[in-house]
N, C-alpha and C positions, 0 to 999 in steps of 0.2 A: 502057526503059520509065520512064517519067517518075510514073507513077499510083502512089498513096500502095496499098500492100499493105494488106488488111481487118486483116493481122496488127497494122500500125504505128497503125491509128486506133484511139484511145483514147474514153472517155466516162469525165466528173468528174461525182459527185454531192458536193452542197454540203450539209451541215446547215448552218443560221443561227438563230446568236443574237445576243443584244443588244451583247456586248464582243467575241465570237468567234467565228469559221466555222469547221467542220471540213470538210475534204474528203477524196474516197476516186478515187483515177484506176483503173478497170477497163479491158480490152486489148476489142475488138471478139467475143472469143472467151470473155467472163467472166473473165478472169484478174487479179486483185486487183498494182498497181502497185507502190500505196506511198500513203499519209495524208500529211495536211498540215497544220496550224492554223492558219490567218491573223487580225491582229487583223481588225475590221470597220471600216476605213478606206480611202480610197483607195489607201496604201500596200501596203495587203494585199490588194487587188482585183489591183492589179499584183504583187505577188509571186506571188500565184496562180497568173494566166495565164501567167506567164512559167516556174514548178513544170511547170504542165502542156503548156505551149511544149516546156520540156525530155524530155516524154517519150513525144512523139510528136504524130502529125497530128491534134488535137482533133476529132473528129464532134460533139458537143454536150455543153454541161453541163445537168445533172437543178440544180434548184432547189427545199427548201422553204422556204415561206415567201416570194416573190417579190411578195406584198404587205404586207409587215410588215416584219420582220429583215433579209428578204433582197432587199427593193427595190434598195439603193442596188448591191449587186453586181451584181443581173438589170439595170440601166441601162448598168453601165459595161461588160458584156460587150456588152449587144444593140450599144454605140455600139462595139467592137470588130469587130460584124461575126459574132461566132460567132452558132450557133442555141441558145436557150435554151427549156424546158421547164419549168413547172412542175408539182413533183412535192407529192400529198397526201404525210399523213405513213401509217408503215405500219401495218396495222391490229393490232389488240392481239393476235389470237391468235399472228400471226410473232413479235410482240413478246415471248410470254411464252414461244416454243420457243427463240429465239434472245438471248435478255437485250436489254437496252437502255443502250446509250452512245452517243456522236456517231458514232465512226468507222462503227459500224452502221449506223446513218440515214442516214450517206451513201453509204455504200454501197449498200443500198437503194435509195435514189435513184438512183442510176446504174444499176443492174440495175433498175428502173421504165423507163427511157428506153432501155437495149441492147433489152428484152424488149416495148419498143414501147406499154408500159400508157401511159406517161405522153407523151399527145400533148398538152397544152394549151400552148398559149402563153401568157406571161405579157402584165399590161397591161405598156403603156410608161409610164405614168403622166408623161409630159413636158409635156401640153400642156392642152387648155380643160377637160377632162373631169377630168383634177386639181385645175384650180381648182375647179371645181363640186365634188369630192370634199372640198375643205376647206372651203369657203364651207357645205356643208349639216351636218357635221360639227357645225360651231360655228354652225348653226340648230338642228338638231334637240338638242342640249344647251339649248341659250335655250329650247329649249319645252318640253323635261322640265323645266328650275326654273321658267319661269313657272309652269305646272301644278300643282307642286309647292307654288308662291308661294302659288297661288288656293286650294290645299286648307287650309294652313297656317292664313290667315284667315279662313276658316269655322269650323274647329276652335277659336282662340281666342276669336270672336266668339260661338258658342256658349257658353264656360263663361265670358267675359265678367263684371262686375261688371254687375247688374242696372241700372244707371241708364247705363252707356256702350251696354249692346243695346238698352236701351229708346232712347235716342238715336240707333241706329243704324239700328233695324228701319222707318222712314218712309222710309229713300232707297232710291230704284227706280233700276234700272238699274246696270249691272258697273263702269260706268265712272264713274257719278257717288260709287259708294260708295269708290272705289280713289282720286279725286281727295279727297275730305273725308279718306277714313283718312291719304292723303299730307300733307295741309295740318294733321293735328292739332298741339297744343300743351301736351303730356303735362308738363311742371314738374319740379321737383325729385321726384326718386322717394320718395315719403314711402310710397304708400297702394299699394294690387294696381289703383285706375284708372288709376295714373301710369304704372304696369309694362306694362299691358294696352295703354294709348297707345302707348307708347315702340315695344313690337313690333307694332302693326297699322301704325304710319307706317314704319318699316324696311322691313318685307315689303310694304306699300303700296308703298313708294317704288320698290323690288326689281324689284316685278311692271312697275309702269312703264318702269324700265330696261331689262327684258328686251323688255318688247314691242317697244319703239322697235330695238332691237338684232334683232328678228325682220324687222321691217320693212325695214331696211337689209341682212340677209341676204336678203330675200325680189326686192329690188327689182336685186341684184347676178344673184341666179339667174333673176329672166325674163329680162335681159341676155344671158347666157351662153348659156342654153337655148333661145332665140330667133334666134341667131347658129348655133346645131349643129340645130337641131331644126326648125326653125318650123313644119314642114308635124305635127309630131308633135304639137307644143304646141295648134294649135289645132283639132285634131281631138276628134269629138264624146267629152267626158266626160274626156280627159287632163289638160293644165292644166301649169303647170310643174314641181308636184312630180313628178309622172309621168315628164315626161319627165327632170329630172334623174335619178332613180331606172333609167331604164330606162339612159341615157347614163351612168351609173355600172357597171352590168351592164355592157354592150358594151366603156368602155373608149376609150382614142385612137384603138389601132389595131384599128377595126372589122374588118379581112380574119380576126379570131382567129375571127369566129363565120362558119362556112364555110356555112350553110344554116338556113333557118325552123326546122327541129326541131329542131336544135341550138340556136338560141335559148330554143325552147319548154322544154327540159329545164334550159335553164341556166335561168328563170323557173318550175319545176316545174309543168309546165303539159302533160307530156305526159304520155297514159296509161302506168299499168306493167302490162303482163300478169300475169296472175295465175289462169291456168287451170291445171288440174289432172283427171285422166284424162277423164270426160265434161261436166265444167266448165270452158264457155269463157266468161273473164269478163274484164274491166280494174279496175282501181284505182285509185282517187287516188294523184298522183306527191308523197310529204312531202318529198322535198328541193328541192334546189336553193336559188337564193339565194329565202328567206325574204320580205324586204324586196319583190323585184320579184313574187314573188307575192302579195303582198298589195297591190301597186298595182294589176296586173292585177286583181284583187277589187273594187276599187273602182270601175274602170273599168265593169267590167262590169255594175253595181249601179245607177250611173247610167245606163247606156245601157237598162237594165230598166224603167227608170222615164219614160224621156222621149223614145226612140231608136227611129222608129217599126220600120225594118227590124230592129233588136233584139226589139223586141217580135210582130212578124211572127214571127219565127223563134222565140221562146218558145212563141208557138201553137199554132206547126206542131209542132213537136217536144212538146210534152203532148201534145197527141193522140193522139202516136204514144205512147203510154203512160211519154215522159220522167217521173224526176221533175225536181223545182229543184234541188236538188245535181249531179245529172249534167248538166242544161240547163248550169248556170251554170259547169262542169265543159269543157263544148264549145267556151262564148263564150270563158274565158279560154284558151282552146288558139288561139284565131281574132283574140284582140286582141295575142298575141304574134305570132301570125304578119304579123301591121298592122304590128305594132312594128318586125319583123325588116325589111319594106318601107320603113317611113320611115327606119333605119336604116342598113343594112345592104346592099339590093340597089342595080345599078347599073338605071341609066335602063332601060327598055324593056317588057316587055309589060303593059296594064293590071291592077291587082289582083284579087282573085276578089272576088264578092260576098258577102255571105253569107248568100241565099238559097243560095249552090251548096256552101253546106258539109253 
């Protein structure tokens, strides 16, 4: 018999940090190996596998961290060929019956993936949807300081020296006041006007620089998002942040999201039960990623307002004694499911409408 015994297949859970891994190898049976520490280098990805080479037929490594700490390991195994998993971390109450150090955590993680909890795949993060992941990175920073920029001088424009607000308060418009603050000619700092100069044209100038730098992010990501997306991008109310944002959720290797509700939860978009003995009710879903629920929001805010079959269906459902939190509660469960089509499924049967939701 040639076939690897359940005895000899092993599973590695990896804790991941910044300078160090810890790993814990368990037998197919639960049965604790042996620990390891590798730095977080290529050299220690390979001492690794080759630790866990030695101590039998690898079934899968548990991963936490497999978008942070532990990317570069989850790359150099998937390009290895093994199956990787990644694993949350564990929750506080194991934590507080059982203490807390590495060798635990990874252990944990491995008993997460024998015990079957930890099915998720990690992203591969190798290809357009990484770049899109850093390109927005360093957009949405440019528009938290722009923002930041624009609040700043209002604030000093207000407590101002009376004769620079009075000079300032006759320009109309964001952009003519941002170009005069850029162009001023503050002097030797003698007086609180020279001082007051000095900082509206820096943060003038700031604001400027960021913008152009948003501009250049922005015109990178219709690019990218137009090349993966297009049918996403120009569908009614999405736009490119959308779709970057949604192609960020998803990820390279789309096969990770196996079905529309699986989307929808990875988007917090689907109901949570919430009955109890003669109460049958659902709930708002608060998790999931954040971020794409709140594009879904917006999505659906716009199509509220100008989207006639959206607005059809806002009708129909008041009537039926909806309120607008549960209406708009239904839409974003039905623009993720859009999502998961323009994303996610292969060619073939037409999508539902949504009258038929």
């Amino acid at each position: 018999m040639n076939e690897t015994s359940p005895s000899t297949d092993i599973v590695i859970g990896v804790d991941t940090h910044k300078f160090t891994h810890a790993a814990v190898a368990i037998t197919a049976l639960g049965a604790r190996l042996g620990t390891m520490t590798i730095p977080a280098s290529s050299k220690g990805y390979q001492a690794l596998l080759a630790w866990a080479q030695s101590l039998g037929s690898v079934r899968a490594f548990g991963i936490e961290g497999t978008g942070s700490y532990g990317a570069g390991l989850c790359r150099f195994l998937c390009e290895q060929g093994y199956p990787v998993f990644e694993v949350n971390r564990p929750n506080r109450q194991l934590r507080h019956q059982k203490g807390k150090d590495d060798a635990l955590d990874a252990e944990s993680a491995a008993r997460s993936v024998l015990a079957g909890q930890a099915t998720a795949l990690p992203k591969s993060g190798t290809s357009t949807v990484e770049m899109i992941h850093h390109l927005k990175v360093a957009r949405d920073t440019a528009v938290k300081g722009r923002s930041q920029a624009m609040q700043t001088l209002k604030a000093i424009i207000v407590s101002a020296p009376s004769a620079l607000r009075e000079q300032l308060d006759p320009l109309i418009g964001k952009m003519t006041l941002l170009r005069h603050l850029a162009a001023l000619r503050p002097g030797p700092l003698t007086s609180t006007t020279a001082s007051a100069k000095t900082s509206l044209r820096a943060i003038a100038r700031r604001w400027l620089t960021l913008n152009e730098e948003i501009k250049t992010h922005d015109a990178h990501l219709e690019q990218l998002t137009g090349q993966l997306a297009p049918e996403l991008v120009k569908a009614h109310g999405m736009g490119v942040g959308t779709a970057a944002e949604m192609l960020l959720l998803v990820g390279d290797n789309r096969e990770r999201i196996r079905s529309e509700a699986a989307m929808a939860k990875l988007c917090g978009a689907c109901p949570i039960p919430a009955s109890s003995g003669k109460t049958t009710r659902h709930r708002l879903n608060r998790g999931g990623n954040r971020q794409a629920n709140a594009a879904l929001y917006r999505v659906v805010i716009v199509r509220m307002r100008a989207h006639q079959p959206t607005l059809d269906y806002v009708k129909r459902r008041t009537a039926e004694g909806k309120s607008k939190p549960e209406i708009i509660r239904c839409l974003k469960r039905f623009v993720a499911r859009e999502i998961f089509g323009y994303l996610c499924r292969s060619p073939g049967p037409a999508q539902p409408t949504l009258s038929a939701t």
